[in-house]
C-alpha positions as CSV (number, residue, x, y, z in Angstrom):
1,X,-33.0,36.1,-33.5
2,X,-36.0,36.6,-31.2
3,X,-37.1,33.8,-28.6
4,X,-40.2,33.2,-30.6
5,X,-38.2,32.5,-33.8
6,X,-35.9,29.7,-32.1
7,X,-39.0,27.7,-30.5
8,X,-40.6,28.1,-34.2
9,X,-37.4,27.6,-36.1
10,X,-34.5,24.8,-34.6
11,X,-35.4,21.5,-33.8
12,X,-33.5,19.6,-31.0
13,X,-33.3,16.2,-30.6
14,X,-30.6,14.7,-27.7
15,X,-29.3,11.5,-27.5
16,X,-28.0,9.8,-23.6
17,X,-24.4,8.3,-23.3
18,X,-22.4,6.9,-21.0
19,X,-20.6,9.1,-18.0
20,X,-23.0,12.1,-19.1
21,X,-22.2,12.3,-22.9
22,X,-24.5,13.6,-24.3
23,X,-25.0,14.1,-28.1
24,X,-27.2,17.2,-29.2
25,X,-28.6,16.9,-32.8
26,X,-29.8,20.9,-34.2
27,X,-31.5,21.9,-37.1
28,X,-32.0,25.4,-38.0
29,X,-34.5,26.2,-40.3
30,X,-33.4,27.8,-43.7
31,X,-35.7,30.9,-43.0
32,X,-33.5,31.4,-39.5
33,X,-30.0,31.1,-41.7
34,X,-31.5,33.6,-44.4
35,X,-32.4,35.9,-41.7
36,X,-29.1,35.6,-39.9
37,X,-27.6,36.3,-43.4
38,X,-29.3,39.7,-43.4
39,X,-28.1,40.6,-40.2
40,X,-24.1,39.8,-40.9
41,X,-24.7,41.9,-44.0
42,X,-26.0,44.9,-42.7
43,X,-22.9,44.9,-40.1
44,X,-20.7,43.7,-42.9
45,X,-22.4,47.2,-45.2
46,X,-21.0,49.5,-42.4
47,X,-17.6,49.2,-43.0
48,X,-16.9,48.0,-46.8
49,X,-16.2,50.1,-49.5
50,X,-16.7,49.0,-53.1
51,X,-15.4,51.1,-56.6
52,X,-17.7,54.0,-57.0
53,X,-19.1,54.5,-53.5
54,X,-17.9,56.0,-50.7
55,X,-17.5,53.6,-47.0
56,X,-20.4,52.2,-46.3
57,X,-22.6,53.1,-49.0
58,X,-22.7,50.4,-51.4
59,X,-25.4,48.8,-52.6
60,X,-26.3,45.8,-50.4
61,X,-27.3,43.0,-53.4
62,X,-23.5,44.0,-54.9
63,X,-22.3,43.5,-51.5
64,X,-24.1,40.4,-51.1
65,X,-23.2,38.9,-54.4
66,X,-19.8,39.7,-54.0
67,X,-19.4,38.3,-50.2
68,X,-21.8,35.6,-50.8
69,X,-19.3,32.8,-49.1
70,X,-18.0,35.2,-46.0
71,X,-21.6,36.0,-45.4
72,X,-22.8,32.7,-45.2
73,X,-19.8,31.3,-43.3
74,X,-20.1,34.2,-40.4
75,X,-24.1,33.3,-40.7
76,X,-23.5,29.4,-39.6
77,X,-21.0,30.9,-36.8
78,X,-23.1,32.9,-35.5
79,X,-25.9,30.5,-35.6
80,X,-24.1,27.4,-34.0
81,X,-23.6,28.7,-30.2
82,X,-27.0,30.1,-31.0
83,X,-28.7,27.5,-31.5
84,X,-26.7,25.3,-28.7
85,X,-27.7,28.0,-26.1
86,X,-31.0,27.6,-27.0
87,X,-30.8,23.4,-27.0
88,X,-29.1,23.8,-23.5
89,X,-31.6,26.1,-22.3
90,X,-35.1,24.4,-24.0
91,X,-33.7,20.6,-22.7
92,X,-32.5,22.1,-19.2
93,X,-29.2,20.9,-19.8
94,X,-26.4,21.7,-17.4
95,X,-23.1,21.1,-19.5
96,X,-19.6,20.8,-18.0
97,X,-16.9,21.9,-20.3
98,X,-16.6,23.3,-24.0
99,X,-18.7,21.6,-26.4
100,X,-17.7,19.9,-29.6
101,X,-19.3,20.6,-32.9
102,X,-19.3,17.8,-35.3
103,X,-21.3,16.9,-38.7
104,X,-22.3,20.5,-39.8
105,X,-24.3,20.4,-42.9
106,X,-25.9,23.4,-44.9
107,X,-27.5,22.5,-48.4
108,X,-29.6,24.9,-50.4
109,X,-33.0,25.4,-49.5
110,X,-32.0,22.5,-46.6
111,X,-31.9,23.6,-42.9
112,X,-28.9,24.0,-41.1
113,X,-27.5,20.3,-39.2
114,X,-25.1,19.5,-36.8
115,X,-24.6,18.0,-33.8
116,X,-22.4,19.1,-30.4
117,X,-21.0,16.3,-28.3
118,X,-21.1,17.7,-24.7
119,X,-20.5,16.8,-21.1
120,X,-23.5,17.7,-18.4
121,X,-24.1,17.7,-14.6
122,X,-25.9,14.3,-13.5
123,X,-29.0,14.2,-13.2
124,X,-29.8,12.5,-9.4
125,X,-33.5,11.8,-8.5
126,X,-32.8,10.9,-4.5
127,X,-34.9,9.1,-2.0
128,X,-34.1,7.7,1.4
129,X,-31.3,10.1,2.0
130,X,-32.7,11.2,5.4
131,X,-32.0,9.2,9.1
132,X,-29.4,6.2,6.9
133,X,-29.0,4.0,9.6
134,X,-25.4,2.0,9.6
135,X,-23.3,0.5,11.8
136,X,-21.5,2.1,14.7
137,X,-18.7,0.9,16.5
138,X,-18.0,1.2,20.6
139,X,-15.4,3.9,21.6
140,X,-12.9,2.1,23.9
141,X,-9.3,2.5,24.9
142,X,-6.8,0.0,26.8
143,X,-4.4,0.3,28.8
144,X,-2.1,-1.7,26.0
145,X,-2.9,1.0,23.2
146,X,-1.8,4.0,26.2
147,X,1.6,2.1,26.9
148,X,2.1,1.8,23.3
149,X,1.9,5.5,23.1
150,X,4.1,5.7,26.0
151,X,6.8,3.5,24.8
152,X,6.7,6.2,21.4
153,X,6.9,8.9,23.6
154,X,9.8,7.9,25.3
155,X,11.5,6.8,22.0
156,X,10.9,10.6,21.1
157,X,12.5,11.6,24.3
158,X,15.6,9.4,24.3
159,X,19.0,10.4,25.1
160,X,22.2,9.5,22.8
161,X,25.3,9.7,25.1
162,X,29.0,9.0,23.6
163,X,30.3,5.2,23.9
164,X,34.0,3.7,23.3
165,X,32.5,0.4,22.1
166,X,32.0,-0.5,18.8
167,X,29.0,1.0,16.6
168,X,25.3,-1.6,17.1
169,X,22.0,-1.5,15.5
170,X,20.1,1.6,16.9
171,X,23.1,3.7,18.3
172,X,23.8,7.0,16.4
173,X,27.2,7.3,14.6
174,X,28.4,10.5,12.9
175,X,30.4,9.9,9.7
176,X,32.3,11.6,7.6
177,X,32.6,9.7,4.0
178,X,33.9,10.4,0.4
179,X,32.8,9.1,-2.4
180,X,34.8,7.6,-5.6
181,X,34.8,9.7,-8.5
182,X,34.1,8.7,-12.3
183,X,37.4,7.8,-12.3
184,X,37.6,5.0,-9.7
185,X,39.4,7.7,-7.1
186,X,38.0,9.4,-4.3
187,X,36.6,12.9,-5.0
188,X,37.6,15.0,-2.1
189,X,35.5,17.8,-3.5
190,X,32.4,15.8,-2.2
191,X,33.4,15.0,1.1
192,X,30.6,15.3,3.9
193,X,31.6,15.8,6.7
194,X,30.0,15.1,10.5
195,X,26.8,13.4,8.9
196,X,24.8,11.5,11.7
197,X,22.5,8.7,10.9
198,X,20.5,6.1,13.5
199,X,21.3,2.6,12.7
200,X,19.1,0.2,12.0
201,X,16.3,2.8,10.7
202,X,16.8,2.7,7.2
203,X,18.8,6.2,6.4
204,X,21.9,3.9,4.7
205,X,22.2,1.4,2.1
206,X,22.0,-2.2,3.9
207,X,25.8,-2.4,2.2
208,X,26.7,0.5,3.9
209,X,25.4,0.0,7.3
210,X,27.0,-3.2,7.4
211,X,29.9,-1.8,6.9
212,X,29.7,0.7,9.4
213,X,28.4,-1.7,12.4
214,X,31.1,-3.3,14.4
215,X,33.4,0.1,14.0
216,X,34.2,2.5,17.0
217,X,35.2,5.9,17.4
218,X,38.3,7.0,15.0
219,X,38.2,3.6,12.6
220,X,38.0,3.6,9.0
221,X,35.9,1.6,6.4
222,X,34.7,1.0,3.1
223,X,31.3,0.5,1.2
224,X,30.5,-0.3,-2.0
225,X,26.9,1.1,-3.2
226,X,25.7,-0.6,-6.4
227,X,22.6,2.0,-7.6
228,X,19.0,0.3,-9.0
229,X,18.4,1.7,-12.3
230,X,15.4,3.7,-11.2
231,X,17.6,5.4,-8.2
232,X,16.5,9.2,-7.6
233,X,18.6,11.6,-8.0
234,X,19.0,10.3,-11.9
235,X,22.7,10.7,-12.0
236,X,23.5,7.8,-9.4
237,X,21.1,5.3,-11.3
238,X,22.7,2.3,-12.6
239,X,26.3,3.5,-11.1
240,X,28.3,1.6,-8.5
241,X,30.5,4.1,-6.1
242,X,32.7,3.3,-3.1
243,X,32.6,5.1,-0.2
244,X,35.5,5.9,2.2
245,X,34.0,6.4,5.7
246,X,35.6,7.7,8.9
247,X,33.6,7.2,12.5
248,X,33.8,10.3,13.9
249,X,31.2,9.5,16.8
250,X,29.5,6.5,18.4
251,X,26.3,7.1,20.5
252,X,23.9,4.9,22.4
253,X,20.8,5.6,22.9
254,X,19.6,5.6,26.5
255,X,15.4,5.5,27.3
256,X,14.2,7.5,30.0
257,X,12.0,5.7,33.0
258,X,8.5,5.9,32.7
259,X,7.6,7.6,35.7
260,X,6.1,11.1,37.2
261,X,9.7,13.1,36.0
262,X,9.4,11.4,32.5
263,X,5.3,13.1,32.4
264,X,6.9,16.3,33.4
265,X,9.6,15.9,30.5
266,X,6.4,15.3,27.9
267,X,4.7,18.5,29.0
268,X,5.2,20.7,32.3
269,X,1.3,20.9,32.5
270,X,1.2,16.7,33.9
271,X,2.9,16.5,37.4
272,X,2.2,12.6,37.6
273,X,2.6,9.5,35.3
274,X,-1.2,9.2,36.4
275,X,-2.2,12.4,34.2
276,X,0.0,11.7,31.5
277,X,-1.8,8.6,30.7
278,X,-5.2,10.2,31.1
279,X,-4.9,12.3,28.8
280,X,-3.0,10.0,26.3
281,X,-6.5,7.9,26.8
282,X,-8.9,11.2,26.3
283,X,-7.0,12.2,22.8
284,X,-6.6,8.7,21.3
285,X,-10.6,7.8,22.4
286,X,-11.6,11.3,20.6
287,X,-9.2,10.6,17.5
288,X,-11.2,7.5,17.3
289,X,-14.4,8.7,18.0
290,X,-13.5,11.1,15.0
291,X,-12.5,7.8,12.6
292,X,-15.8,6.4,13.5
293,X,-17.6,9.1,12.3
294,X,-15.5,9.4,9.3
295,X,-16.8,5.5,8.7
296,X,-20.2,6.2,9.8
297,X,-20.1,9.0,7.2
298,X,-18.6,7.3,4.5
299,X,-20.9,4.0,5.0
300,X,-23.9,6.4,4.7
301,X,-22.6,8.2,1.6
302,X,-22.4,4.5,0.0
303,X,-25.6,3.1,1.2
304,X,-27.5,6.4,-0.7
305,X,-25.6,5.8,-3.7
306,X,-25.9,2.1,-3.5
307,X,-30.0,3.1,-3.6
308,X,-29.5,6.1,-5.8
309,X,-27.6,4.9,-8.4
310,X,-26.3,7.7,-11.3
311,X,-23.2,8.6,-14.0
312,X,-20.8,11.3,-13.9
313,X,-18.9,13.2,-16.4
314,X,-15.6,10.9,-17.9
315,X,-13.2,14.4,-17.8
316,X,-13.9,15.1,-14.6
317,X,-12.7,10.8,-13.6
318,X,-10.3,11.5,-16.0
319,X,-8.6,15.0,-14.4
320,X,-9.2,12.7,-10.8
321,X,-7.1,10.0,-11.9
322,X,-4.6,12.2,-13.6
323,X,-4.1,13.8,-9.6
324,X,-3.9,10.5,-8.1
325,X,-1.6,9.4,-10.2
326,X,0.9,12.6,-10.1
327,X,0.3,11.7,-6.3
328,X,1.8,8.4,-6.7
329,X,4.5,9.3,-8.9
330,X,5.6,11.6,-6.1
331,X,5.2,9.4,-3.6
332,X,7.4,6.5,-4.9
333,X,10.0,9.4,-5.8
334,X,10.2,10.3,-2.6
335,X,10.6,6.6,-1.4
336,X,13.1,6.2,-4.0
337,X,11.0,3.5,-6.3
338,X,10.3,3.8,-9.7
339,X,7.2,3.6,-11.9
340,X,5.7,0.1,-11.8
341,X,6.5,-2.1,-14.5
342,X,4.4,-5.3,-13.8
343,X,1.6,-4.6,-16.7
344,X,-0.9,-6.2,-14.4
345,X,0.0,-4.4,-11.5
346,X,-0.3,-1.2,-13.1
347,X,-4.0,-2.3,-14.9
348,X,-4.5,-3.1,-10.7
349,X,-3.6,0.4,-10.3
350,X,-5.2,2.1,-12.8
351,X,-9.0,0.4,-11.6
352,X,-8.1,1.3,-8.0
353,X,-7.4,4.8,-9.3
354,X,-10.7,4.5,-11.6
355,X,-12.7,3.5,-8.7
356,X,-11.4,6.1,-6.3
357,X,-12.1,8.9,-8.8
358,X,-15.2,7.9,-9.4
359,X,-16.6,7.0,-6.0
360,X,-15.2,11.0,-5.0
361,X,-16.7,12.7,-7.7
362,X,-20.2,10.9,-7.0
363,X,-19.5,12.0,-3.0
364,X,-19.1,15.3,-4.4
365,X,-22.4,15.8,-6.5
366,X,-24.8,14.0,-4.0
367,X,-23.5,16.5,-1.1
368,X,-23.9,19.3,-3.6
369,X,-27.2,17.7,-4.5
370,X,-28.6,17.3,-0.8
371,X,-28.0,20.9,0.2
372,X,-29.8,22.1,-2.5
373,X,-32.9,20.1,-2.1
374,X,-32.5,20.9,1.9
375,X,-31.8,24.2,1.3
376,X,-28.3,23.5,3.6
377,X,-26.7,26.9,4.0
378,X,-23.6,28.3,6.0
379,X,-24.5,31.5,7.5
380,X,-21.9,34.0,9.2
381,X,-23.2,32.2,12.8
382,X,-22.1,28.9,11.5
383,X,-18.6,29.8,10.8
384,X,-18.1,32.0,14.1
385,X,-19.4,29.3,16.3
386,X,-16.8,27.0,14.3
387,X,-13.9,29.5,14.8
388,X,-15.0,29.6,18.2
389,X,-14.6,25.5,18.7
390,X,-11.4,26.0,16.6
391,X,-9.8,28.4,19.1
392,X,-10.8,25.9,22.1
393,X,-9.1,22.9,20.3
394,X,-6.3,24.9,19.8
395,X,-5.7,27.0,22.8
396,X,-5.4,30.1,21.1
397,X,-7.3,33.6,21.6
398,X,-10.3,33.9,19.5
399,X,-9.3,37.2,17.9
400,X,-6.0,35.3,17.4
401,X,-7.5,32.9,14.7
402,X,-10.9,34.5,13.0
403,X,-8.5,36.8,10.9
404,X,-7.3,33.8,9.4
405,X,-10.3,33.0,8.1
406,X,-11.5,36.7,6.5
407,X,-14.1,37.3,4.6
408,X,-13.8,36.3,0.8
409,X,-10.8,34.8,1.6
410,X,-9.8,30.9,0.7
411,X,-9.7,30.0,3.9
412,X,-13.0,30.9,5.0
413,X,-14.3,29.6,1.7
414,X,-12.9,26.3,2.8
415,X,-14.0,26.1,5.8
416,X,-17.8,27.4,5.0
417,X,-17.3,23.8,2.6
418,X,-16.6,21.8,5.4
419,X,-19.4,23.5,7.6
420,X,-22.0,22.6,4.6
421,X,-20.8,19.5,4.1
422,X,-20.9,18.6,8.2
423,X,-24.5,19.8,7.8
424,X,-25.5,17.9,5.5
425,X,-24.2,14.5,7.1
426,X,-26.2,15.5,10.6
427,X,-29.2,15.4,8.5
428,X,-27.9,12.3,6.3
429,X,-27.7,10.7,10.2
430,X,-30.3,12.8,11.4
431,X,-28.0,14.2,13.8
432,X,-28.4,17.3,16.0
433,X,-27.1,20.3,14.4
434,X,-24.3,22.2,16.3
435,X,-26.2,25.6,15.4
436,X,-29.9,25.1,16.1
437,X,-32.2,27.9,13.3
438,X,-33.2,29.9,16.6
439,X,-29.4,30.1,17.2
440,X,-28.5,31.6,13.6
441,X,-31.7,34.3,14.4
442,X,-30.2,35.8,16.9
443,X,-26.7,35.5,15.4
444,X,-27.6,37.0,12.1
């Protein structure tokens, strides 16, 4: 079917819905079908053989009269993505996904109807996407926020020595414990044995850390665990075991000063308290001067959609959610809680989820859209100046880290995305580009 014959012969008509639906209504003339008709047959004349004449050289009218229903049905197939290729192309559609064919009508004498149900790209006219102007916030660090880190720090670095008193919230112990079997009797088969665990942090059962507190070196004890339903691992869920316990070990745990030895203990490299703290202050003010641009960044991306309002495709919100929510499930897993029951809890859930999904997907599209109207490319330049900064941050040789990041390999690929996308947000906040054009010139 030549190009001519499709703009004379199918008529396309496409109807708008919501999250870029979009319903494509075809008719192909009956002089397009007919024609398509001649062409299965000739292909079908090739290889049949009918009584009387040899493979392939039967007459083509007893052919056709005896195939009349496979020729016409491998006609309409062969016309349907046909057709849709040309509806695509003539109404510069951009669809996401397979399309679904629906409503397909052939009468005699009657063209060819039907109608595909498809997903497309969103369309985005922007304007007022260069220079956003939003908040920003002050960079600051006190002294309150340093000792804070300090304080974790020397959490991190604390000592447990042994004690003969009895066992207190935050010391160390080290068990060993037996649970009951089905049968009501200890089941020596699963006895651990020298398990330590930090009271007070939430590694026992309340029950059994109650039990354990108040007990020194060498005494016994009991605990009785009664399981929620939803308990992970499965096969505890719902039960109610007894534990036998031994204290094997009681340690307390002993804080170092905070003073010149306790910088030297963080990192060789300080040799005062004084340095410690100054470079506790430089990191946390450039993690926060990185949140701050992660907000300024995010506030812009809302105020351009806010102004530049458009749909996007239900399956890809749909695949979103289904990730967020395998996310979640994992999460409370791993936190032992199980799926939420409350049915308006989990409609609270499921908009959240909506919303999120949503909100990223549009992120996604405008970025994508930007660089293509600003022509926003990553060059080889780019992504050696940023393996460059990437081997500064990290205090590693150069040569040490660009392998990692090969050509046509993931990781460059990923990387070349965050490059693009950093790109476009310096024009977005009409920032000044890391790599100025006369740069990538001479680096090219």
């Amino acid at each position: 079917m030549t190009e001519e014959k499709r703009r004379e012969g199918i008529n396309v008509e496409v109807t708008e819905g919501g999250d870029c639906r979009r319903t494509i209504s075809i008719e192909v003339e009956p002089g397009l079908l007919e024609d398509e008709k001649t062409r299965v047959l000739a292909g079908m004349a090739k290889d049949i053989t009918l009584p009387g004449f040899r493979k392939g050289k039967a007459p083509k009218d007893s052919i056709r009269r005896r195939f009349a229903e496979e020729i016409h049905t491998e006609a309409v197939k062969s016309l349907l993505p046909d057709a849709y290729a040309h509806a695509v192309s003539l109404e510069n559609l951009r669809p996401i996904g397979d399309p679904l064919f629906r409503d397909i009508s052939v009468e005699d004498d009657e063209p060819l109807k039907f109608r595909v149900e498809v997903e497309v790209e969103p369309v985005i006219d922007l304007e007022g996407y260069r220079d956003v102007k939003v908040d920003t916030e002050e960079i600051l660090v006190d002294e309150e926020e340093i000792d804070r880190v300090l304080e974790s720090l020397r959490e991190r670095h604390a000592d447990f020595e042994p004690v003969e008193r009895e066992a207190a919230t935050s010391d160390v112990v080290v068990l060993d414990y037996i649970p009951s079997g089905d049968d009501g009797e200890l089941d020596e088969s699963k006895k651990i044995e020298d398990y330590p665990v930090q009271l007070g942090a939430g590694q026992l059962f309340p029950e059994f850390e109650e039990a354990v507190i108040g007990k020194k070196r060498g005494e016994e004890g009991s605990a009785e665990i009664s399981y929620p339903d939803d308990y992970k691992p499965e096969q505890l869920a719902g039960e109610t075991v007894t534990y036998r316990f031994t204290v094997k070990d009681v340690k307390e745990k002993r804080l170092p000063g905070i003073d010149d030895a306790f910088a030297a203990k963080v990192d060789e490299k300080f040799t005062s308290l004084g340095e410690l703290r100054e470079d506790i202050g430089s990191r946390m003010k450039e993690e926060k001067k990185e949140e701050a641009r992660r907000k300024m960044e995010e506030a812009a991306i809302d105020s351009i959609l806010d102004s530049n309002p458009f749909e996007v495709p239900g399956t890809m919100i749909d695949r979103y959610k289904g990730e967020l929510e395998k996310e979640d499930e994992k999460r409370r897993n791993m936190a032992g809680v199980g799926v939420e029951e409350d049915e308006e809890k989990k409609k609270e859930i499921d908009a959240l989820f909506e919303r999120i999904a949503r909100r990223s997907i549009k992120r996604f599209f405008l970025i994508d859209r930007i660089a293509g109207l600003e022509d926003i490319k990553v060059t080889d330049a780019h992504v050696e100046a940023e393996i460059e900064q990437l081997a500064v941050g990290s205090g590693s040789p150069v040569d040490e880290i660009r392998p990692y990041f090969e050509k046509g390999g993931e990781q460059r690929r990923n990387l070349m995305s965050r490059i693009r996308e950093r790109r476009v947000f310096d024009l977005i906040l009409g920032r000044e580009p890391e790599i100025k054009p006369e740069d990538e010139e001479e680096k090219d």
